[in-house]
N, C-alpha and C positions, 0 to 999 in steps of 0.2 A: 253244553260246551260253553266256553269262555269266552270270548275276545280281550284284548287289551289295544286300546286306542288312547290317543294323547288329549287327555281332558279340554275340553271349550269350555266359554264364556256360560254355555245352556246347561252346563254339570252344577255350577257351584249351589243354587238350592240343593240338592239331591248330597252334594260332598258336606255341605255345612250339616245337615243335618245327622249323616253319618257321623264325620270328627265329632262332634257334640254331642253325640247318643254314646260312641265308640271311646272319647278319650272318657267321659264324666264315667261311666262306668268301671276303665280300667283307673281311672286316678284318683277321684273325686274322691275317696276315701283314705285317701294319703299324701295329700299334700295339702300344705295350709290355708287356712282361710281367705290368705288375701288375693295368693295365686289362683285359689279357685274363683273367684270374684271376678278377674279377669278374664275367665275362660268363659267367656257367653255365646252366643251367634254368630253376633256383629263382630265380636273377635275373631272368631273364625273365618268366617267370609273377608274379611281383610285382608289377614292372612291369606287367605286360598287366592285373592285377584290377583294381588303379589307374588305369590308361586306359582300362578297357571302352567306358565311354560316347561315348568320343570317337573308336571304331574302326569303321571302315567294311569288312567282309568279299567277295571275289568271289568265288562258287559257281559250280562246274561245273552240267554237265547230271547228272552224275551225285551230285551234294551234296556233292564234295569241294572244298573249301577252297584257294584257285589265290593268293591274295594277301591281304593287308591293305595300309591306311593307314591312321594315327592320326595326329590332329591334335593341334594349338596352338590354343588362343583368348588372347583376351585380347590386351595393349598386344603380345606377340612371338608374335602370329596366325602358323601356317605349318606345316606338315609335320613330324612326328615321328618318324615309322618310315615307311617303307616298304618292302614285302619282296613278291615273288612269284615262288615254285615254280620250279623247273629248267623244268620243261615250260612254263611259261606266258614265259617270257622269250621274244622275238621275236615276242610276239601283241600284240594292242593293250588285254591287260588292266591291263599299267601306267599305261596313257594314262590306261585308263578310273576306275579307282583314284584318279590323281593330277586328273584334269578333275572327279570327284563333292566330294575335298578341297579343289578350290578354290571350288565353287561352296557348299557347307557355309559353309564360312569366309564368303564374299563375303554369304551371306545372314545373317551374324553381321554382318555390318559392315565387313570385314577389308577395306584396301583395299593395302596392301603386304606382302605373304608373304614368310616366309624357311625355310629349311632351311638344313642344315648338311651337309656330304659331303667324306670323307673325299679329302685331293689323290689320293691314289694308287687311288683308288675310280673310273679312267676312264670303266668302262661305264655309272656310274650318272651322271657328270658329264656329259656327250655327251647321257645323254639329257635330263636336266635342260633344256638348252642347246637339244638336240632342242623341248623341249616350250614354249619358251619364258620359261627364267628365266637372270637374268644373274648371272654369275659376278661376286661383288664382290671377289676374293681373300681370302687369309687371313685368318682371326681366330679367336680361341680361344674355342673350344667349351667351355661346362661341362655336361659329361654325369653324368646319376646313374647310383650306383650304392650299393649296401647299405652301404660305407665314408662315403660325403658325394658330393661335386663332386668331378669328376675334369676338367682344365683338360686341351684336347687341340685342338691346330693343325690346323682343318676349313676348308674353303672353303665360304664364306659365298656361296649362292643368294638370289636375289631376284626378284618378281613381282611387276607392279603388275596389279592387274585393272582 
């Protein structure tokens, strides 16, 4: 069985290495050189201190760490990362990740969610679609990164709750 609790300070080894296992796999073979250059650790874990508050964790039986989701609030309300585990792929922890993201948000106020996902990112775009959010096709993503904005051609998801 699962839990989901609100990520602390004592996750982020255990999240950096995840995002970093998790994005360089789904990405690292499609997007260019310089944006992957920036994608390291240290970037991550930056990133992740910066986000704590806004991440949601899913713990095993045994307290190990199976996925994140970090949110968006605000006017561009919507999903930020999402990652989970080689083993938790084909379980219903992503669901359950992405159904606690939306109701977060909805109890903010949010009533149209977007994320962003990469075209050649299939399995995560299926599921998306799987889950109920519509593919509005391309548009350019500005992702940080330790340099500024980096501009990168994402497929634009969308949800109304």
């Amino acid at each position: 069985m699962t839990t989901l609790r609100d990520a602390v300070a004592g996750d982020i080894p255990a999240l950096v290495s995840l995002w970093n296992e998790g994005w360089h796999e789904a990405h690292g073979a499609h997007v260019p050189a310089d944006l992957l250059a920036e994608r390291t650790p240290l970037a991550f874990r930056i990133r992740l201190e910066r986000m704590l508050a806004r991440v949601r964790v899913s713990v095993s039986e045994t307290g190990g760490i199976t996925g994140f989701c970090a949110i968006i609030t605000g006017a561009k309300a919507g999903i930020d990362q999402l990652f989970v585990t080689p083993d938790a792929r084909g379980t219903d922890i992503a669901t359950t990740l992405l159904r606690d993201a939306e109701g977060r948000l909805q109890a903010l106020g949010a009533r149209t969610l977007r994320l962003d996902c990469l075209p050649e990112n299939r399995r995560a775009a299926a599921f998306y679609t799987r889950e109920g959010w519509k593919s509005c096709g391309i548009h350019t993503a500005h992702l940080e990164t330790r340099s500024g904005t980096y501009p990168l051609p994402c497929l634009l998801f969308e949800r109304i709750l």
